[in-house]
One Martini backbone bead per residue (centre of mass of N, CA, C, O) as a GRO file, in nm:
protein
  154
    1UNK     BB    1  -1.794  -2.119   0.965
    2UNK     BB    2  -1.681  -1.930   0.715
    3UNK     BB    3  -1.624  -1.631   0.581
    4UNK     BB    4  -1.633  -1.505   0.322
    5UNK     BB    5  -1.459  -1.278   0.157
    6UNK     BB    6  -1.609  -1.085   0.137
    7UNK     BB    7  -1.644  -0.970   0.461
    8UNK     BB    8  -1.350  -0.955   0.484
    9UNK     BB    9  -1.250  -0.763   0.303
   10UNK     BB   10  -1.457  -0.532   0.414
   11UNK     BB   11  -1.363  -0.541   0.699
   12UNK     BB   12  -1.037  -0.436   0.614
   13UNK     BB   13  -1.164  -0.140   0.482
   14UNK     BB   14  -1.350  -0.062   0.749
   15UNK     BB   15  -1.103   0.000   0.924
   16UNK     BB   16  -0.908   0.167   0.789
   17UNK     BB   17  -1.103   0.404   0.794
   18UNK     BB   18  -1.154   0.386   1.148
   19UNK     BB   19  -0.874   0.498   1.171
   20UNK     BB   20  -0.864   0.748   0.968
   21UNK     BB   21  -1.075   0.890   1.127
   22UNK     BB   22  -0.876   0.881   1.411
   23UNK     BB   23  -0.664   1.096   1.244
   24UNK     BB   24  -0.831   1.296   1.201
   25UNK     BB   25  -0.970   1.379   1.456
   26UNK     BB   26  -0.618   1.438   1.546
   27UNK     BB   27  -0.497   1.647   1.310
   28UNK     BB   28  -0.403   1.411   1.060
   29UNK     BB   29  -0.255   1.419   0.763
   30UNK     BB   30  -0.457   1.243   0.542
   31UNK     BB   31  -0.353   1.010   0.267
   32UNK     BB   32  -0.531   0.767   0.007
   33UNK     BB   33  -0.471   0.571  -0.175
   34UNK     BB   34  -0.650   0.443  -0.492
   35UNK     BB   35  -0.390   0.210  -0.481
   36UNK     BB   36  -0.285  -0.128  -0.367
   37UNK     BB   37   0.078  -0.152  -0.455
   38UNK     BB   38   0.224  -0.088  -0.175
   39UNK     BB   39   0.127  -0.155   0.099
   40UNK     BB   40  -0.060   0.150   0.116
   41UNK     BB   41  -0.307   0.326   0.304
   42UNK     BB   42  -0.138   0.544   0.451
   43UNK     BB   43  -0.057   0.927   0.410
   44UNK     BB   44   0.155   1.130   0.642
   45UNK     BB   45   0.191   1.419   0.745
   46UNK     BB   46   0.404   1.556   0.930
   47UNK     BB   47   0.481   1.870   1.122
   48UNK     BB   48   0.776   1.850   0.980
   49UNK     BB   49   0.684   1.769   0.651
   50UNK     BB   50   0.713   1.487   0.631
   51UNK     BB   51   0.662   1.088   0.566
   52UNK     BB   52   0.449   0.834   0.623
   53UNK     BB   53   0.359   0.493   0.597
   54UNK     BB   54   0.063   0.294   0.577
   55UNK     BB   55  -0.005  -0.017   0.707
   56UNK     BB   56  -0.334  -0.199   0.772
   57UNK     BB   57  -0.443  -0.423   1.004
   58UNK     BB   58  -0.720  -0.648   1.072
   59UNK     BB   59  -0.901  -0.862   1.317
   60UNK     BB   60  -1.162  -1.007   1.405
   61UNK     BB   61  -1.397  -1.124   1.593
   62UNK     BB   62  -1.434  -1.386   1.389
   63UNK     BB   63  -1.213  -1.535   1.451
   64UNK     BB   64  -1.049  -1.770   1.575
   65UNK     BB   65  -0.952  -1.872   1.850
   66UNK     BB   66  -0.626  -1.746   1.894
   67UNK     BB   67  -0.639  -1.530   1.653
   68UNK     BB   68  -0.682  -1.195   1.750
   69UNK     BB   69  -0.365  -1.126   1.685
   70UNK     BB   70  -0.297  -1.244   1.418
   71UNK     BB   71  -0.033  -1.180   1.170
   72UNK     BB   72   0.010  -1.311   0.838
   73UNK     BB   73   0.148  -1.327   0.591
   74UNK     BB   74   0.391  -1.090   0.523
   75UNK     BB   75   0.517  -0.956   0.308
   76UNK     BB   76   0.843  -0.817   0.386
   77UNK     BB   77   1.083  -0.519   0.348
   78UNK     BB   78   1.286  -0.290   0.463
   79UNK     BB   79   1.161   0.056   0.550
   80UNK     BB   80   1.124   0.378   0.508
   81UNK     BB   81   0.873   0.549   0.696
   82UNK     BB   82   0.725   0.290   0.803
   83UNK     BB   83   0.404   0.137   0.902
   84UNK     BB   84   0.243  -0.044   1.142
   85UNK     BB   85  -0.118  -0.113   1.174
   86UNK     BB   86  -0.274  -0.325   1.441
   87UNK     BB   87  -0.602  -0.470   1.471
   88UNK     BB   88  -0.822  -0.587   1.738
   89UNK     BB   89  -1.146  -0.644   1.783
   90UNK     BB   90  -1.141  -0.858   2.023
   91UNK     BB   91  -0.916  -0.648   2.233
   92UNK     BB   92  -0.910  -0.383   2.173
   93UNK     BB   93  -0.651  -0.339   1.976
   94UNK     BB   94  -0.353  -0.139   1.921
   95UNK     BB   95  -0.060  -0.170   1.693
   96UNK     BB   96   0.285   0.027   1.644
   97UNK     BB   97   0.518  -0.056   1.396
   98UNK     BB   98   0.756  -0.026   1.225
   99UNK     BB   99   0.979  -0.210   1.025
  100UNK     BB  100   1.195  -0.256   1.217
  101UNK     BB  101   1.014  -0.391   1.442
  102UNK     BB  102   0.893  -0.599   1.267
  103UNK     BB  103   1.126  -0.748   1.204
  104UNK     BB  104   1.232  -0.794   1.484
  105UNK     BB  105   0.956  -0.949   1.605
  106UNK     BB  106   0.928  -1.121   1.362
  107UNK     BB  107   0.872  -1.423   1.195
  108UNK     BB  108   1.048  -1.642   0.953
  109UNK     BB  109   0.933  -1.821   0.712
  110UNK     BB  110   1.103  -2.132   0.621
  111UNK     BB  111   0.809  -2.273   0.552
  112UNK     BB  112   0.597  -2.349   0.325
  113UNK     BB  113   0.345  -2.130   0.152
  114UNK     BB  114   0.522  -1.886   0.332
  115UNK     BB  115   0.796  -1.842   0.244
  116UNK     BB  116   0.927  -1.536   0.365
  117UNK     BB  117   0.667  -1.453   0.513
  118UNK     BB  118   0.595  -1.329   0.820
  119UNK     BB  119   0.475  -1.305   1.165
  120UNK     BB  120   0.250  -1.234   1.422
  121UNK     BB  121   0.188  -1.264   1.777
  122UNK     BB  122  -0.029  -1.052   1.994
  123UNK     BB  123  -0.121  -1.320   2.135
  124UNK     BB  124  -0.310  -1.559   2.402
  125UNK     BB  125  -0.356  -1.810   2.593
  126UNK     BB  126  -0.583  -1.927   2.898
  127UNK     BB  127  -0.683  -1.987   3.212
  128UNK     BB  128  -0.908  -1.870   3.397
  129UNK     BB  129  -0.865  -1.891   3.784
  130UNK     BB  130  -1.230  -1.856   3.776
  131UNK     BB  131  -1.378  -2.010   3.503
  132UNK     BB  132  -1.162  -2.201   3.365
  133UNK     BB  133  -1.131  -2.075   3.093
  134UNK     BB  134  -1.045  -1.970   2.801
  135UNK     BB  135  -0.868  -1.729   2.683
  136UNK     BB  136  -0.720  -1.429   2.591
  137UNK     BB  137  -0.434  -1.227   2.533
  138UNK     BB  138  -0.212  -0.951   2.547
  139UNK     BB  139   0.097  -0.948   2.501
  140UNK     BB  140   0.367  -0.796   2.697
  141UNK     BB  141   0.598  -0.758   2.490
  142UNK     BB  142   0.407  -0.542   2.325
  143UNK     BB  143   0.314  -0.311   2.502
  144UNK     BB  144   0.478  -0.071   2.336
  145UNK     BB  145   0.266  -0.118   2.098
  146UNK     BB  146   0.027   0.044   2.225
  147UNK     BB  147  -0.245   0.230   2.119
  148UNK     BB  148  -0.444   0.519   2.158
  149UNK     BB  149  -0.282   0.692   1.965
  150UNK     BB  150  -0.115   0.872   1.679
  151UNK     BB  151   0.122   1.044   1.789
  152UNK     BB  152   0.364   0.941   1.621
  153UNK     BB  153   0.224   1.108   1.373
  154UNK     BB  154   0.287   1.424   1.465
   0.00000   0.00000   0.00000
């Protein structure tokens, strides 16, 4: 049974708080736009005095098996100062990276209802060889971009 619309939206808004909180808790200026119209969930000023834009994505608990850390369907082309926080609550994982490496990472959809925008899958499944479990995992591949705090944007 899927979760309703509210509970996933709701997800995502409480996430994103939940994150913000932790870079305020770190020290990092931020500012969150009360309109969400250029995919920007929030502004921080870095102590260079710059400013970086942040989009935060989010997945749940409850997604498929398989699907713990997929990030699909984002419209998305190359912007300056841009970073994506991508995180998994089933892997207990965050990954950051700005646009420029998620366009290079991310695969672009050529065919079906989303040609045209992104997909990244941070995630992947085996089957461990003590439980004999299918298990998730997150790919060793990205593990450059896995975060622990928000350094990046200090």
């Amino acid at each position: 049974m899927s979760k309703p619309f509210r509970h996933t939206a709701g997800f995502g808004k409480r996430i994103e708080y939940y994150l913000i909180g932790l870079m305020l808790k770190e020290g990092i200026d931020v500012y969150v736009p009360l309109v969400d119209d250029n995919a920007i969930d929030a502004i921080i000023k870095k102590a260079n005095g710059s400013y970086v834009e942040v989009q935060i994505k989010a997945r749940s608990q409850d997604v498929k098996f398989g699907d713990a850390a997929l990030f699909a369907a984002i419209d998305h082309t190359e912007r300056e100062n841009y970073y994506f926080v991508f995180y998994s609550e089933r892997l207990k994982k965050t990954w950051i990276m700005s646009s420029r490496e998620f366009i290079e990472e991310s695969v672009l959809n050529k065919s079906g209802k989303n040609i045209g925008k992104r997909s990244i899958w941070f995630n992947g499944t085996k089957t461990d060889k003590i439980t004999g479990q299918k298990i998730e995992y997150a790919k060793e591949r990205y593990d450059k971009y896995i975060a622990d705090n928000f350094m990046i944007f200090h």
